[in-house]
N, CA, C and O atoms as a printed pandas DataFrame, in Angstrom:
     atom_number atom_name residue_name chain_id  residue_number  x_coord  y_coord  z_coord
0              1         N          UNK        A               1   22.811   31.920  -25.251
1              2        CA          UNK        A               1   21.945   32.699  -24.379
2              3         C          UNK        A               1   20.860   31.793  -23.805
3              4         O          UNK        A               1   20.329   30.817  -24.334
4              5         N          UNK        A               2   20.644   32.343  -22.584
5              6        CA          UNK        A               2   19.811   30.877  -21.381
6              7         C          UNK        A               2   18.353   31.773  -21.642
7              8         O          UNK        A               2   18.416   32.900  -21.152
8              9         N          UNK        A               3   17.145   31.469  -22.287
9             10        CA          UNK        A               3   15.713   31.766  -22.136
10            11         C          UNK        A               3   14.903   31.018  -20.901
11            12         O          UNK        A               3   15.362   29.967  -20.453
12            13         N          UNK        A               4   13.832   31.519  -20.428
13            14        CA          UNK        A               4   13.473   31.082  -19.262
14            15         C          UNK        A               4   11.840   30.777  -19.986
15            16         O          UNK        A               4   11.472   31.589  -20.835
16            17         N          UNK        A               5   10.936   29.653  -19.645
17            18        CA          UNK        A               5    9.794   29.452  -19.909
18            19         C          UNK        A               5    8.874   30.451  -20.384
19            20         O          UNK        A               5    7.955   30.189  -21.159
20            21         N          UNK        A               6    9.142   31.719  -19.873
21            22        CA          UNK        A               6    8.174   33.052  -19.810
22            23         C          UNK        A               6    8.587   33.769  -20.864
23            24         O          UNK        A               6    7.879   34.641  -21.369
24            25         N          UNK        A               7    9.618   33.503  -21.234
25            26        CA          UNK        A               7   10.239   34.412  -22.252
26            27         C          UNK        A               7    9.434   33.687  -23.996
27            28         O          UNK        A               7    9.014   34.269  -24.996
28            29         N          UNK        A               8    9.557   31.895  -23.545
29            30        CA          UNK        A               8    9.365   31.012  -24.848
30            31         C          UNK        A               8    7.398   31.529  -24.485
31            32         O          UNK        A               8    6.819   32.140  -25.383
32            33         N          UNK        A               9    7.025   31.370  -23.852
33            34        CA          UNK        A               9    5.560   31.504  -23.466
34            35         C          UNK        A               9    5.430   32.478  -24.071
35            36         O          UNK        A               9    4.917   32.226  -25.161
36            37         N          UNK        A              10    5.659   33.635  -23.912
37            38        CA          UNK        A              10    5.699   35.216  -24.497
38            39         C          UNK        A              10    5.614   35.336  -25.049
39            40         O          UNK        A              10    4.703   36.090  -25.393
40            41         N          UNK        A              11    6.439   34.764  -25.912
41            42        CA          UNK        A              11    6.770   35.024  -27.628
42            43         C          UNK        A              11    5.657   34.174  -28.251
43            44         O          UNK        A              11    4.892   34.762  -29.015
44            45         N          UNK        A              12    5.370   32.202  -27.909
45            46        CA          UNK        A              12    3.951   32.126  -28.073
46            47         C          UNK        A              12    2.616   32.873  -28.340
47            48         O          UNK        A              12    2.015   32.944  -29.412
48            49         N          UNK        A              13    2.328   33.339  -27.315
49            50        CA          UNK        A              13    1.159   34.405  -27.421
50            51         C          UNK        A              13    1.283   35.484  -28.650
51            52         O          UNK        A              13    0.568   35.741  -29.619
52            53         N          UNK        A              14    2.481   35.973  -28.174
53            54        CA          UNK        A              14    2.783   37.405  -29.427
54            55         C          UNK        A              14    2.225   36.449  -30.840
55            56         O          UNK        A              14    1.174   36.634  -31.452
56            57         N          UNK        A              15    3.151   35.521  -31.090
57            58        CA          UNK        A              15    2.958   34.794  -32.420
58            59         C          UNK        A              15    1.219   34.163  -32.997
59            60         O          UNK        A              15    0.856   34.041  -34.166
60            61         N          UNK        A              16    0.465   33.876  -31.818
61            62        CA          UNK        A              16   -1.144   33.590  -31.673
62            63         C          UNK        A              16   -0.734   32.228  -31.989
63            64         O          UNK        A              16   -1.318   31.937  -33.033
64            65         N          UNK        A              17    0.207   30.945  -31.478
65            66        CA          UNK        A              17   -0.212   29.945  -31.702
66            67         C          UNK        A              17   -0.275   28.968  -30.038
67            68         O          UNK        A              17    0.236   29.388  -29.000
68            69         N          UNK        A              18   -0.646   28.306  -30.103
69            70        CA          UNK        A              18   -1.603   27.067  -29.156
70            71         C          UNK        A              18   -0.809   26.092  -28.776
71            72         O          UNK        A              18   -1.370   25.104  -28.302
72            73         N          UNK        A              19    0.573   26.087  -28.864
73            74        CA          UNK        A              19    1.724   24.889  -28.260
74            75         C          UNK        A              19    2.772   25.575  -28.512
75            76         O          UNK        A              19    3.054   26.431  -29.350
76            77         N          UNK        A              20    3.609   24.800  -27.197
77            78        CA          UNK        A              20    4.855   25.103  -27.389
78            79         C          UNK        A              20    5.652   23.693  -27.354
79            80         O          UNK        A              20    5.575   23.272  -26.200
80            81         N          UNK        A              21    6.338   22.861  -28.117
81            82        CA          UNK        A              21    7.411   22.232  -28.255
82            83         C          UNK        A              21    8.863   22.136  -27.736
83            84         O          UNK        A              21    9.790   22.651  -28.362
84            85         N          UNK        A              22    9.008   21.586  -26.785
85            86        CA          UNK        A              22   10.853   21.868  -26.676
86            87         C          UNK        A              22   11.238   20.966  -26.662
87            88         O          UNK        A              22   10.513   20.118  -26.142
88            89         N          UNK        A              23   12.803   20.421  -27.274
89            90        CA          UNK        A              23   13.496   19.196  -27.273
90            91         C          UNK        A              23   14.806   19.724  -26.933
91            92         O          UNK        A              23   15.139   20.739  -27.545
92            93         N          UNK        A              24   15.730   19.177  -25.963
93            94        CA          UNK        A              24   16.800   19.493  -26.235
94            95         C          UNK        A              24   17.553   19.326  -27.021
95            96         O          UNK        A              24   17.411   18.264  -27.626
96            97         N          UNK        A              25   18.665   20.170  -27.428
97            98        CA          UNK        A              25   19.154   20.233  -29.122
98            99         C          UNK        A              25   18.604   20.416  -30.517
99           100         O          UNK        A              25   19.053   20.054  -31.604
100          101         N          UNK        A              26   16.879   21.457  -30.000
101          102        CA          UNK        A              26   16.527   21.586  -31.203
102          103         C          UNK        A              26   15.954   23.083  -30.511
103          104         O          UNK        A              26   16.091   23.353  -29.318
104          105         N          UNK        A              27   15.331   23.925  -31.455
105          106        CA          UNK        A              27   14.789   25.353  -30.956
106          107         C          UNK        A              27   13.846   25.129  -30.892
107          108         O          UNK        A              27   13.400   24.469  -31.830
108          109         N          UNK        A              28   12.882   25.514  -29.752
109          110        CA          UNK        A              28   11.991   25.295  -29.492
110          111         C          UNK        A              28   10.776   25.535  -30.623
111          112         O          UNK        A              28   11.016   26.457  -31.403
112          113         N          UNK        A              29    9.560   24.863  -30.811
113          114        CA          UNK        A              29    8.316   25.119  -31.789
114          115         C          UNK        A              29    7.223   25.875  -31.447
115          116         O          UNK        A              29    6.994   26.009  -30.245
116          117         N          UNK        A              30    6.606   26.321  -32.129
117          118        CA          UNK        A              30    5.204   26.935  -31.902
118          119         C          UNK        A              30    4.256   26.152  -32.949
119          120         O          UNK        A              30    4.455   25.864  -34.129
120          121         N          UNK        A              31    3.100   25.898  -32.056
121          122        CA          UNK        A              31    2.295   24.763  -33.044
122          123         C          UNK        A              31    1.188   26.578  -33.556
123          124         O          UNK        A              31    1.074   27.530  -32.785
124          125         N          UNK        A              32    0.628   26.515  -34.868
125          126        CA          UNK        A              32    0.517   27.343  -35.455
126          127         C          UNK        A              32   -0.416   26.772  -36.836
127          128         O          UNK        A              32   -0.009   26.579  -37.982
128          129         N          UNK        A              33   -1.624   26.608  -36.349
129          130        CA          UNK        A              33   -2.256   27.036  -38.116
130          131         C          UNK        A              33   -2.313   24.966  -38.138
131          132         O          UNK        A              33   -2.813   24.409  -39.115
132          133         N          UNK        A              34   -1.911   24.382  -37.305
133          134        CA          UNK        A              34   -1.787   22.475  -37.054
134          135         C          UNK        A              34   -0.404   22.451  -37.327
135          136         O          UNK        A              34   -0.039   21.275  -37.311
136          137         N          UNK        A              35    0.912   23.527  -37.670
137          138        CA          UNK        A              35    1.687   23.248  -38.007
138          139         C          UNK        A              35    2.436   23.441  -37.155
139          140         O          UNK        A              35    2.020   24.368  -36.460
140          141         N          UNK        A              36    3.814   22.863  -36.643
141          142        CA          UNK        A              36    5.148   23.230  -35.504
142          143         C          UNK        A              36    5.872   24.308  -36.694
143          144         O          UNK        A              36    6.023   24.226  -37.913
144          145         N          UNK        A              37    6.163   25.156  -35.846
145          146        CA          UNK        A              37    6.892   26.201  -36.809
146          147         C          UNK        A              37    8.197   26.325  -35.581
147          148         O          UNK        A              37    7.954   26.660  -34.421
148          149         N          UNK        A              38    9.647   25.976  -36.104
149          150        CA          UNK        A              38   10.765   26.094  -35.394
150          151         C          UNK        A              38   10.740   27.925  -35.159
151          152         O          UNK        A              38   10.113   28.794  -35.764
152          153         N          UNK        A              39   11.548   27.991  -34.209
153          154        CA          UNK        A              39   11.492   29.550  -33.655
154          155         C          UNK        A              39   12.724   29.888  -33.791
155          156         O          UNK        A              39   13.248   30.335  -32.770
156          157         N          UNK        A              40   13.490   29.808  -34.902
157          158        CA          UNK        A              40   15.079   29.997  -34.844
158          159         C          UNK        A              40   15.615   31.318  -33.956
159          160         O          UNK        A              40   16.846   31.322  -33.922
160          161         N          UNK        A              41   15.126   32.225  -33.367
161          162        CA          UNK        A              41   15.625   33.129  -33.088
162          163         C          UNK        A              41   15.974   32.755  -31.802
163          164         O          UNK        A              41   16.857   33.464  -31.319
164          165         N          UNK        A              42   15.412   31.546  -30.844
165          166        CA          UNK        A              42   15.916   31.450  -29.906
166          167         C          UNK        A              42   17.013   30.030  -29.908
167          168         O          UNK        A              42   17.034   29.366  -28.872
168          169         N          UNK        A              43   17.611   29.738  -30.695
169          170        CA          UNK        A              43   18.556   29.152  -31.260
170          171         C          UNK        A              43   18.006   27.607  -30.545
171          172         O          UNK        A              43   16.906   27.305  -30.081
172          173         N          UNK        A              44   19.504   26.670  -30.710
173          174        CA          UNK        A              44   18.978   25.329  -30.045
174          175         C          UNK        A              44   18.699   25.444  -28.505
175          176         O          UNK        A              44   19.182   26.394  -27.891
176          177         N          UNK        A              45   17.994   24.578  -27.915
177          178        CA          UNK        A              45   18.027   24.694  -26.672
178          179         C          UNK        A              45   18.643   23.534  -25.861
179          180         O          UNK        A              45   18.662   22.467  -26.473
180          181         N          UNK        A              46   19.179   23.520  -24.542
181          182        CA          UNK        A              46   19.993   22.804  -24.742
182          183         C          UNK        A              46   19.536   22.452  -22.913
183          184         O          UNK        A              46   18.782   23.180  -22.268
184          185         N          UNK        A              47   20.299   21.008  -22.288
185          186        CA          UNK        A              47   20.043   20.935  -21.155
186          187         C          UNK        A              47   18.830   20.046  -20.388
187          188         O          UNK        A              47   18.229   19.551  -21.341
188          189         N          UNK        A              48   18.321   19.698  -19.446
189          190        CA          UNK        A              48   17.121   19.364  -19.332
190          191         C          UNK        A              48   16.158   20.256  -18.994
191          192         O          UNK        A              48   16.226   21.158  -18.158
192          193         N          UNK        A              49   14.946   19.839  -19.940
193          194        CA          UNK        A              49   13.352   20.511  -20.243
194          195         C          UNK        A              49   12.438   20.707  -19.372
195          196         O          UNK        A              49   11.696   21.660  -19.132
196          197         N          UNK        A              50   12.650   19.180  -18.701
197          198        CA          UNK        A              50   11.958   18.621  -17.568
198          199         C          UNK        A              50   12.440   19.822  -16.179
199          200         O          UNK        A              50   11.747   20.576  -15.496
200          201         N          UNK        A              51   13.547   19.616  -16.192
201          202        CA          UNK        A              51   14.029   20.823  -15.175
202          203         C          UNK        A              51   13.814   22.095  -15.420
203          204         O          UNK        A              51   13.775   22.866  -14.462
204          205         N          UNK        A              52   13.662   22.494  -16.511
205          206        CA          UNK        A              52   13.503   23.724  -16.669
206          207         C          UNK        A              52   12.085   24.170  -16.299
207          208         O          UNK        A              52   12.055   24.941  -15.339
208          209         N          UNK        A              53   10.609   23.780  -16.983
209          210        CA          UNK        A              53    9.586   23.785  -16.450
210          211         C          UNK        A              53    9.109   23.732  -15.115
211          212         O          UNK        A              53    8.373   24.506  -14.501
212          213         N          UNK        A              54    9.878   22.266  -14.649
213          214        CA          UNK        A              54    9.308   22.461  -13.360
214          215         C          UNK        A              54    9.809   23.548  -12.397
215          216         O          UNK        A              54    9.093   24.232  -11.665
216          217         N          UNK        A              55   10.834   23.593  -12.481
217          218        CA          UNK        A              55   12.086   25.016  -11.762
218          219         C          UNK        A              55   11.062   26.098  -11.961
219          220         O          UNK        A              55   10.641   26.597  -10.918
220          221         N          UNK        A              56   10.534   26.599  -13.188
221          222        CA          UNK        A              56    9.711   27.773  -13.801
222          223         C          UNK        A              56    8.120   27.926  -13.156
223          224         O          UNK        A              56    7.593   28.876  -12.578
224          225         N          UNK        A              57    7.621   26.637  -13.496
225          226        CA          UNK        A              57    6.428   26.505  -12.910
226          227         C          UNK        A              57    6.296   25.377  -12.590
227          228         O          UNK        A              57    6.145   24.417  -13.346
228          229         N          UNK        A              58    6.353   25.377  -11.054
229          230        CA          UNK        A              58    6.500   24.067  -10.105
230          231         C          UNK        A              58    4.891   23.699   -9.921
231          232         O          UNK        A              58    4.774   22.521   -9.584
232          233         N          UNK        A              59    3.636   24.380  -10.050
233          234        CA          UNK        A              59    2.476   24.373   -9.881
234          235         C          UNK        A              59    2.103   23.053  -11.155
235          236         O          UNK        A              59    1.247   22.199  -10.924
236          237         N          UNK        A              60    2.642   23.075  -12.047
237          238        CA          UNK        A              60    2.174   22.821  -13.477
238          239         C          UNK        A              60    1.900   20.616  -12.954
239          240         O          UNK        A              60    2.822   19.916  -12.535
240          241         N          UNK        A              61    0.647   20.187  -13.155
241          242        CA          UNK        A              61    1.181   19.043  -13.398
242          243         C          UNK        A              61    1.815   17.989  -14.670
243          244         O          UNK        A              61    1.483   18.375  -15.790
244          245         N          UNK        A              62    2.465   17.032  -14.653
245          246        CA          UNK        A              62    2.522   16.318  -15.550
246          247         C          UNK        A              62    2.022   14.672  -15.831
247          248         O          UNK        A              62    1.402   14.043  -14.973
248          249         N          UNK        A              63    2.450   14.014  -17.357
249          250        CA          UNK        A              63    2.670   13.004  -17.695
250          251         C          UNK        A              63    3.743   12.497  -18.119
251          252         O          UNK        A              63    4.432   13.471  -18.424
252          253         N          UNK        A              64    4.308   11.587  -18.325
253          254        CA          UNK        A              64    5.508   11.065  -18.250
254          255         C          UNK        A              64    5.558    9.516  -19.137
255          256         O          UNK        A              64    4.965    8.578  -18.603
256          257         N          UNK        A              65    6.174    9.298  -20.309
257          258        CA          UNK        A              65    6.503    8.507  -20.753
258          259         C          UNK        A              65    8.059    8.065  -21.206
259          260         O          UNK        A              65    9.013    8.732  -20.803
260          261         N          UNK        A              66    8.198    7.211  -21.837
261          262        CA          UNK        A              66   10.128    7.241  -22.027
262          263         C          UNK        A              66   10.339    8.425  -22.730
263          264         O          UNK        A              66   11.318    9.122  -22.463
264          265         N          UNK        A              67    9.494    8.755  -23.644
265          266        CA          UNK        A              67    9.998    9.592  -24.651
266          267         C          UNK        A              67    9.852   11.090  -24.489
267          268         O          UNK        A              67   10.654   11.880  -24.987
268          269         N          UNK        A              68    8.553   11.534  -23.607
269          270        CA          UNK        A              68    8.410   12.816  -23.621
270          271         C          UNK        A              68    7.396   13.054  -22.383
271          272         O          UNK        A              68    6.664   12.195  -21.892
272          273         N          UNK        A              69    7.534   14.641  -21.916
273          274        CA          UNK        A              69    7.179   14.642  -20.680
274          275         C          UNK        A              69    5.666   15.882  -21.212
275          276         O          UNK        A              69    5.741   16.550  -22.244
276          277         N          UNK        A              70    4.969   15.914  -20.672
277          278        CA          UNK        A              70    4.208   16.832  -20.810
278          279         C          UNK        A              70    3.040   17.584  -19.850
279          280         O          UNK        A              70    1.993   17.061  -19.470
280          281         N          UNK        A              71    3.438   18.755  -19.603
281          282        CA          UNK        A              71    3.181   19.947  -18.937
282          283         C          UNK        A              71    2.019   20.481  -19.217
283          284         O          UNK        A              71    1.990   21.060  -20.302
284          285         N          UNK        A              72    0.406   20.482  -18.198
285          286        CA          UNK        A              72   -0.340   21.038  -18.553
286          287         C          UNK        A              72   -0.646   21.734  -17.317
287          288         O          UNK        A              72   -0.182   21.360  -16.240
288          289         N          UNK        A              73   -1.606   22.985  -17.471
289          290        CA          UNK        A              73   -2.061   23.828  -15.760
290          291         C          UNK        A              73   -3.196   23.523  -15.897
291          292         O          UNK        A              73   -4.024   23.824  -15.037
């Protein structure tokens, strides 16, 4: 099943934590309490991240290193 940014955002808030984590091939995290807590219910995620965000929210800027991209408004 394909989740869309708003859906992982959503569930964020509901949960009250302050990050969201995504890697492909892992389920996305919620940072929580200083801790990443995996969100198994939305299983692995899969695909590119980078595309997905920006596709979702094209407004958002970023940073960019080899390893990881990161999305702030």
């Amino acid at each position: 099943m394909t989740y869309s940014v708003y859906d992982l955002l959503r569930s964020l808030v509901e949960h009250g934590a302050s990050d969201l984590h995504v890697k492909a091939g892992a389920p996305p995290g919620f940072r929580k309490d200083g801790q990443i807590q995996p969100q198994q219910e939305f299983g692995v995620l899969d695909g590119n991240m980078a595309a997905l965000f920006r596709q979702s929210l094209p407004q958002l800027q970023k940073t960019e290193d080899r390893k990881s991209i990161m999305f702030c408004a």
